[in-house]
C-alpha positions in Angstrom: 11.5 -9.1 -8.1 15.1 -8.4 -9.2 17.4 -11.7 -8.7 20.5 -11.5 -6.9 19.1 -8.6 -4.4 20.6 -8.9 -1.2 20.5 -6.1 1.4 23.4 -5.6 3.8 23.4 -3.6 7.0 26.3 -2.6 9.7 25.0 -1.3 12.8 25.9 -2.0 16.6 24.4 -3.9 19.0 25.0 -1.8 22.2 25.0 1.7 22.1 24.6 4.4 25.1 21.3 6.0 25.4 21.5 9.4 23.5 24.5 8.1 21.4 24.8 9.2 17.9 25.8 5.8 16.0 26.8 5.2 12.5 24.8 3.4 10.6 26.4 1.8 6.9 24.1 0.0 4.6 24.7 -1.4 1.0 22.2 -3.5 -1.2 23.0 -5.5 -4.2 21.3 -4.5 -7.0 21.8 -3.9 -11.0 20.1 0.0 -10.6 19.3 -0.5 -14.5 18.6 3.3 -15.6 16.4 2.2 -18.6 18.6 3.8 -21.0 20.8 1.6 -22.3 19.9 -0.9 -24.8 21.1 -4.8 -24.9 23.2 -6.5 -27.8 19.7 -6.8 -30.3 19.5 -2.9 -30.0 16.3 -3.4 -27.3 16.1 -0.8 -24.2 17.2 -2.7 -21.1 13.9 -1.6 -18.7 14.3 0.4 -15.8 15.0 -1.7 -12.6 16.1 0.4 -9.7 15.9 1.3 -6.1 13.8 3.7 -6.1 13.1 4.6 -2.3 15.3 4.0 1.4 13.9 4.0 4.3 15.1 3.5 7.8 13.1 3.5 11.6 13.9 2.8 14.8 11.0 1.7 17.2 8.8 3.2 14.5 10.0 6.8 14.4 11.8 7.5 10.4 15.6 8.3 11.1 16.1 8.3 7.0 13.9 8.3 4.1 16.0 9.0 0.8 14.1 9.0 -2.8 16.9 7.5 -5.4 16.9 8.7 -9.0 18.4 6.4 -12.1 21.7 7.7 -11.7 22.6 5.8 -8.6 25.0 3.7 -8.9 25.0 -0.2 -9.2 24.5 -1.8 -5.8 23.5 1.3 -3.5 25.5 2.5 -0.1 24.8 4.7 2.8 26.3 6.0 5.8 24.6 8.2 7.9 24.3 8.5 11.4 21.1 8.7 14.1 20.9 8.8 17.3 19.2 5.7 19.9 17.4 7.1 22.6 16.7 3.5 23.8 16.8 -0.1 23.7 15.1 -0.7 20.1 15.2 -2.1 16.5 16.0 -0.7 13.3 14.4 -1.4 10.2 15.9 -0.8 7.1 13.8 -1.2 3.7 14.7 -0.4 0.2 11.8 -0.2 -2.7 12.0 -2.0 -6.0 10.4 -0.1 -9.1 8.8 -3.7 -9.8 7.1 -3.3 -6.6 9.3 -5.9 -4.9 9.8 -4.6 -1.1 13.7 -5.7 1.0 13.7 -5.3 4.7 16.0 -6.2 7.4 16.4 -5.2 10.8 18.7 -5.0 13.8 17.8 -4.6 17.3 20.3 -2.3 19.4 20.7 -2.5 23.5 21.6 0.3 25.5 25.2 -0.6 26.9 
């Protein structure tokens, strides 16, 4: 597991049935490409995000495959629409294997 990762996530708590809401996410994490080398002239391994996924009540609303040329700490906005009274999940993939998850649950106002 990659130290210091710490996913962030913006979403509302109420939202209208049918409403399109923006969603804004951002995760803290090095995204290491595995190309550069350290101060003794040794490659740096590959550590990135390499998959983002979001659901509400089970149903995908996202699912975005990141590449090494992401930038430190990853951000998305995108928006989806809640049908109904739910929860979000948001989960990011490590290439160590490491899984982050966090959730929000959303009311209809």
């Amino acid at each position: 597991m990659a130290s210091g990762v710490k996913p962030r996530v913006k979403a509302p708590k109420k939202a209208a049935a049918g409403e399109a809401v923006t969603l804004k996410t951002l995760i803290s994490h090095k995204m290491e490409s595995g190309q550069r080398k350290n101060k003794d002239g040794s490659v740096i391994p590959r550590s990135i995000i390499n998959r983002f996924t979001c659901e509400f009540n089970g149903t995908s609303v996202i699912d975005v495959t990141l590449e090494p040329a992401i930038s430190t700490n990853p951000y998305f906005e995108f928006e989806a629409t809640i049908p109904e009274a739910g929860e979000l999940k948001f989960t990011w993939y490590d290439d160590d294997g490491s899984v982050y998850e966090t959730s929000k649950k959303v009311a209809i106002a």
